[in-house]
C-alpha positions as CSV (number, residue, x, y, z in Angstrom):
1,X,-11.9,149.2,-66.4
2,X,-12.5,147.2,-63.4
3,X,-15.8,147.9,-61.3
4,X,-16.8,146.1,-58.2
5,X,-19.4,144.6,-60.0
6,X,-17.2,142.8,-62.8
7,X,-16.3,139.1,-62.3
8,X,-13.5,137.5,-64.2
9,X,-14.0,136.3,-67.5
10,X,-12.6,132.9,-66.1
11,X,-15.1,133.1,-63.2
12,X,-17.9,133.4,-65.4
13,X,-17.0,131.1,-67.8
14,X,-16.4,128.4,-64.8
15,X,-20.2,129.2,-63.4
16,X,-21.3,128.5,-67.2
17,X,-22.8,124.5,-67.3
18,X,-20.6,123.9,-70.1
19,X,-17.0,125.2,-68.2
20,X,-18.4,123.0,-65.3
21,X,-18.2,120.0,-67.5
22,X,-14.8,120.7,-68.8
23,X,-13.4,121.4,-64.8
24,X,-15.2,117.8,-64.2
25,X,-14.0,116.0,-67.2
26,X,-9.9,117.3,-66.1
27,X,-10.4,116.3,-62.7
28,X,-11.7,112.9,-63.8
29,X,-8.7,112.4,-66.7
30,X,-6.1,113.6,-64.0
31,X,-7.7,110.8,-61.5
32,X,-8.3,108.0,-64.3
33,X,-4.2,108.7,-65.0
34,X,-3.2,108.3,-61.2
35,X,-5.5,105.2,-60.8
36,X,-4.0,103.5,-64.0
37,X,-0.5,104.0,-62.9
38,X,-1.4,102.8,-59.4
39,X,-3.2,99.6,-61.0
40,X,-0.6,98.6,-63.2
41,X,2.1,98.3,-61.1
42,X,-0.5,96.1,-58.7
43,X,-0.6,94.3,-61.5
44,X,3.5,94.1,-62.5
45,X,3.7,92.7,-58.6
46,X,1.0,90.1,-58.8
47,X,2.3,88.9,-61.7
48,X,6.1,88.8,-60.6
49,X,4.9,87.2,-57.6
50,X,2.3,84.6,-59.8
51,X,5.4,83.6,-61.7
52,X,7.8,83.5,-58.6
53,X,4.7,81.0,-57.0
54,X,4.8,79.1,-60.9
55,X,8.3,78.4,-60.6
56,X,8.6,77.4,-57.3
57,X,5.1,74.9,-58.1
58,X,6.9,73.6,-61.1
59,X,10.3,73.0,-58.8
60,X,7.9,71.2,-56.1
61,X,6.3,69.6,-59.0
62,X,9.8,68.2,-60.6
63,X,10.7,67.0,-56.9
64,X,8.0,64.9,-56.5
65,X,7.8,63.3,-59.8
66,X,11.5,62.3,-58.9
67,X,10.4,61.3,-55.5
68,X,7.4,59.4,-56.9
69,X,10.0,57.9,-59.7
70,X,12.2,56.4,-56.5
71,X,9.1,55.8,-54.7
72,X,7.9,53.7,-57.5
73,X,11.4,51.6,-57.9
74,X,11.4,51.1,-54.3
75,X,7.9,49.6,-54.4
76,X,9.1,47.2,-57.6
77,X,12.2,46.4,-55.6
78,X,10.1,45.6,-52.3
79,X,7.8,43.1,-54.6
80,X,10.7,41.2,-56.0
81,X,12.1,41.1,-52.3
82,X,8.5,40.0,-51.1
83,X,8.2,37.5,-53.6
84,X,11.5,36.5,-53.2
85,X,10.8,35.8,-49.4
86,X,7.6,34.0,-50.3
87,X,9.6,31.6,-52.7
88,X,11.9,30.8,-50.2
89,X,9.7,30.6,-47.4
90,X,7.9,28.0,-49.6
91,X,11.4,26.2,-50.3
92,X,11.7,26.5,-46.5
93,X,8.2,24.6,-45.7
94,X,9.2,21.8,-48.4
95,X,12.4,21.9,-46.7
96,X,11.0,21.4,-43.2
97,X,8.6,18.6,-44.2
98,X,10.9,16.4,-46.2
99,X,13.2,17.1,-42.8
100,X,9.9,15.7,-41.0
101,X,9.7,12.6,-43.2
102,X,13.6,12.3,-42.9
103,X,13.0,12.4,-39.2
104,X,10.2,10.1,-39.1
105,X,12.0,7.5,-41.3
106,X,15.1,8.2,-39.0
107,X,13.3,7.5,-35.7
108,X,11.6,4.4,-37.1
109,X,14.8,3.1,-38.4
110,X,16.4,3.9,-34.7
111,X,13.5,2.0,-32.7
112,X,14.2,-1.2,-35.7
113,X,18.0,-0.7,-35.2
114,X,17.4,-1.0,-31.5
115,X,15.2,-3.7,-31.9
116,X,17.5,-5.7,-33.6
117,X,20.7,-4.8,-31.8
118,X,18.5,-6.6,-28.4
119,X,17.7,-9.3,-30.4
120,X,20.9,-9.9,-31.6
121,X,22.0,-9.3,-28.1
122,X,19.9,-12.4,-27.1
123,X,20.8,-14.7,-30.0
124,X,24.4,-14.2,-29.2
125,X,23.6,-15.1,-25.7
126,X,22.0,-18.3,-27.1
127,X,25.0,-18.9,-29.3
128,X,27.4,-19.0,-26.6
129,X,25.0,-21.4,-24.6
130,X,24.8,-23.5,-27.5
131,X,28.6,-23.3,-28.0
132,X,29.6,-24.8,-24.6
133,X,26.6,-26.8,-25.1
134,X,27.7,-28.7,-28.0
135,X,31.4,-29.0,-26.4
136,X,30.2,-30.4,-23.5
137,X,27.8,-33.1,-25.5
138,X,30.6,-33.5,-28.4
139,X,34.2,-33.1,-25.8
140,X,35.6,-36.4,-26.4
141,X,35.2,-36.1,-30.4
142,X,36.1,-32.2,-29.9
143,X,39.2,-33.6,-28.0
144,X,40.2,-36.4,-30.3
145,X,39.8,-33.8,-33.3
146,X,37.1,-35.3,-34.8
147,X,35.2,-31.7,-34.7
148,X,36.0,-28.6,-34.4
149,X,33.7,-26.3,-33.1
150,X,34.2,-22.5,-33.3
151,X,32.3,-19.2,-32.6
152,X,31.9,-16.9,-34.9
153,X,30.8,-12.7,-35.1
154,X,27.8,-14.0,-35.7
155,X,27.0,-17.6,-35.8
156,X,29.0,-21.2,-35.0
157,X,31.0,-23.5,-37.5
158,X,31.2,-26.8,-36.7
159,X,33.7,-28.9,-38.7
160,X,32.8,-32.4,-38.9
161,X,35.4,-34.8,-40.6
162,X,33.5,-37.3,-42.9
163,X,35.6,-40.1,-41.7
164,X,33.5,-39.5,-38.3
165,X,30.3,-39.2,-40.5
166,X,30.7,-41.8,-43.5
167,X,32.4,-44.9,-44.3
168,X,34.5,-44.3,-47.5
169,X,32.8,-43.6,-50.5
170,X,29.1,-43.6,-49.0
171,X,26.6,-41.2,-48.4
172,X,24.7,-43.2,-45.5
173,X,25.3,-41.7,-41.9
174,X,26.9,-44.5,-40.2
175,X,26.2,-45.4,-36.2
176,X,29.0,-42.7,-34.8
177,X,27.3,-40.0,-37.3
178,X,23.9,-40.4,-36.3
179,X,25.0,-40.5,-32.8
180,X,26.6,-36.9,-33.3
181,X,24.2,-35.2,-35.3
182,X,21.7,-36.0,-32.5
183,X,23.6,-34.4,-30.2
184,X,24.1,-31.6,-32.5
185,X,20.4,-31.5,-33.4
186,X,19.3,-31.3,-29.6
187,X,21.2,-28.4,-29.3
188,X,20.3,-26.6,-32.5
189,X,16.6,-27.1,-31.9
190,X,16.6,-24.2,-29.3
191,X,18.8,-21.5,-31.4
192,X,16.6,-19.4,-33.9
193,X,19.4,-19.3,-36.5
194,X,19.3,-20.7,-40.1
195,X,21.4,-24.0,-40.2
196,X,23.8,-24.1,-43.3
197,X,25.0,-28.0,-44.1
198,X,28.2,-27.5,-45.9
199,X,29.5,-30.5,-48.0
200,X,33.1,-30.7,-49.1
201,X,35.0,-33.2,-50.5
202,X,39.2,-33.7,-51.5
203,X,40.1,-33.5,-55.6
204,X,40.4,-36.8,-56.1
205,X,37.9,-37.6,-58.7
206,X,34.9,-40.1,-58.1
207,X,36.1,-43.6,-58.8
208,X,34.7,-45.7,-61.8
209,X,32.5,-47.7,-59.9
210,X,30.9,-44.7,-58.1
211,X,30.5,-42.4,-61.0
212,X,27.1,-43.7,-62.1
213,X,26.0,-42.4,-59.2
214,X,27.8,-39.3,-58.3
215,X,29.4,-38.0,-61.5
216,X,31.6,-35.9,-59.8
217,X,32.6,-34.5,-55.9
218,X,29.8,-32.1,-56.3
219,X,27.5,-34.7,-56.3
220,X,28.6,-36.3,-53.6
221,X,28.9,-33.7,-51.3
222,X,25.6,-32.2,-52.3
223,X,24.3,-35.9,-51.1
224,X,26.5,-36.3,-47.9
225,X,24.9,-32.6,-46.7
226,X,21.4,-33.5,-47.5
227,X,21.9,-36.6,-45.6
228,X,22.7,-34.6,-42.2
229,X,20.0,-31.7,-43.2
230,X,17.4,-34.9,-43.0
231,X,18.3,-35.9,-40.1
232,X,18.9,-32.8,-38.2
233,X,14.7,-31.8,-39.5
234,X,13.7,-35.8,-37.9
235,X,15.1,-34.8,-34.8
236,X,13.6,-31.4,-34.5
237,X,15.0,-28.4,-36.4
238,X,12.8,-26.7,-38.4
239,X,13.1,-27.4,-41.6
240,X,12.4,-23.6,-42.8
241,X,16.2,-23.0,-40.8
242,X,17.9,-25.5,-42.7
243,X,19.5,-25.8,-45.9
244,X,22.1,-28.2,-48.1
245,X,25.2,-26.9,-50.2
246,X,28.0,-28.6,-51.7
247,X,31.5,-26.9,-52.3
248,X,33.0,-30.0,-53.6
249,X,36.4,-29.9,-54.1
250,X,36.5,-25.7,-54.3
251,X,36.9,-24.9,-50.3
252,X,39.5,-26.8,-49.3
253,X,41.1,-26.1,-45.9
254,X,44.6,-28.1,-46.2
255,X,46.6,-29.2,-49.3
256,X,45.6,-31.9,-51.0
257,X,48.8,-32.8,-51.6
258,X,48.7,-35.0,-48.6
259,X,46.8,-37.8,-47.5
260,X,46.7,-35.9,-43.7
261,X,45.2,-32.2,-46.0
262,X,42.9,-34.8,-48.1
263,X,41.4,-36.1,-45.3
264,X,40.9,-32.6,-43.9
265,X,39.0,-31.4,-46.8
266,X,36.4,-34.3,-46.7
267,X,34.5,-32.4,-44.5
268,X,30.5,-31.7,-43.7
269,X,30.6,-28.4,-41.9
270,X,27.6,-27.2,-39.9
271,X,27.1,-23.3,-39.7
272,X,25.0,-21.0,-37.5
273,X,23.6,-17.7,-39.4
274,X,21.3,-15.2,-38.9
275,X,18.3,-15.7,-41.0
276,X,17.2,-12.9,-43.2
277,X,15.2,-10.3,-41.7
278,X,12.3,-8.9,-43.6
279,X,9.6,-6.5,-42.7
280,X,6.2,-7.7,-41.1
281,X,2.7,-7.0,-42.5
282,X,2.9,-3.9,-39.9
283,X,4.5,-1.4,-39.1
284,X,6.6,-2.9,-36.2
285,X,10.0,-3.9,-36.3
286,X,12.0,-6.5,-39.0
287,X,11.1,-9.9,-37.8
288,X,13.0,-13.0,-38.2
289,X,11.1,-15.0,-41.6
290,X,11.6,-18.5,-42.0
291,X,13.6,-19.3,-44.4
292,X,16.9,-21.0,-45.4
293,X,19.8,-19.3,-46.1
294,X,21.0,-18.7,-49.9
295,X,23.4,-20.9,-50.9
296,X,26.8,-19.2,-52.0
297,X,26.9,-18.3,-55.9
298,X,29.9,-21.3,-56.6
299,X,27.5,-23.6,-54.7
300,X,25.3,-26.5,-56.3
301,X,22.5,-27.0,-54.4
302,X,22.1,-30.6,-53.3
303,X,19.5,-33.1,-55.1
């Protein structure tokens, strides 16, 4: 029976220390199960979301190896362009300072060209003075053709028959010759060209009586020039200017056929030429040297 003063049996047993415990312990587990659940899935997010974050890291991280892979083969490709432009910027330097030494070379061979070309100018003007020089001291010969006298590109030829020059089979100048190649030497002293003495001679052979002497024509033209080249030098020329060649009978001008071409081909010519022009101990323009002309290669040089 219930009285008023009767508590439940599961009232007391609730006051008792141990049903306190108990109460304590099932509020505790039924906490502890909330909190677990509520914690895991925290931790089924963060870890979603940590491997979302992975992935994307590993995509960054595949994008900039392959930007760090082009990156690299651009820098390789700008080396070999750099060294490329070095090596041709080099080739272009050499380039410039050959074109420098070209230049150089150029401009000095200009002011020598120049140079000459005035000098030439000037012997050319001598030339022609000494041209209607020597056929205003020579006219009545020139007239009677005796000589010829002609103006070269670049020099004069005079063409002297022997018969003017020589008596018949000598080599001594006789009166009228000396009296010419004075003339001609009074002109030729004031020209600065080499002086060629050309001897020449018909195909008849050297007679018997002469051929101790002369063995052959080349002999005796070789003699006849170096006859006129020592007389031009005693009356003024200088020597260094003149030379002697004989042609013999290999330059004739007429056939010898005929006593008229014979006599045509016993000839001394005379001939103006530039003298060689060599470079001076400086660094100046070619100068004129002082010496004779060669003599042709089929020429025998006189005794």
């Amino acid at each position: 029976m219930w009285d008023g003063s009767m508590k439940p049996s599961g009232t007391r047993s609730l006051r008792r220390p141990e049903g306190r415990i108990l109460a304590l312990a099932l509020l505790l587990a039924a906490a502890a199960g909330c909190v677990t659940r509520g914690t895991h899935q925290e931790v089924v997010d963060e870890r979603e979301r940590l491997r979302q974050e992975k992935a994307e890291l590993q995509q960054q991280v595949k994008r900039l190896s392959a930007s760090n892979e082009s990156l690299g083969s651009e820098r390789v490709r700008l080396i070999e362009e750099m060294e490329d432009l070095h090596q041709a910027r080099a080739t272009l330097e050499t380039d410039v300072r050959k074109l420098a030494r070209t230049e150089a070379i150029l401009s000095e061979a200009l002011r020598e060209r120049e140079a000459q070309l005035a000098s030439n100018s000037q012997e050319l003007r001598d030339l022609r003075g000494t041209y209607h020089g020597l056929v205003n001291d020579l006219q009545e010969e020139v007239a009677s053709g005796q000589i010829e006298i002609e103006q070269l590109r670049e020099g004069l030829r005079l063409n002297l028959t022997q018969d003017v020059l020589f008596a018949s089979g000598s080599v001594e100048l006789n009166a009228a010759g000396v009296a010419v190649v004075k003339k001609v030497a009074a002109r030729l002293k004031s020209v600065p060209n080499g002086v060629e003495v050309q001897g020449h001679t018909d195909s008849v052979p050297i007679r018997a009586q002469a051929s101790a002497r002369f063995p052959t024509n080349w002999e005796l033209a070789a003699s006849r020039a170096s006859q006129v080249v020592r007389l031009l030098q005693q009356e003024g020329v200088e020597p260094g200017r003149l030379s002697a060649v004989s042609f013999g009978p290999y330059r004739p001008v007429a056939s010898n056929d005929t006593r008229e071409g014979r006599g045509k081909n016993r000839r001394i010519e005379i001939r103006l030429q530039p003298l060689p022009r060599v470079r001076s101990a400086g660094s100046g323009p070619a100068s004129v040297a002082a010496e004779a002309p060669k003599a042709p290669a089929d020429a025998a040089p006189a005794p």
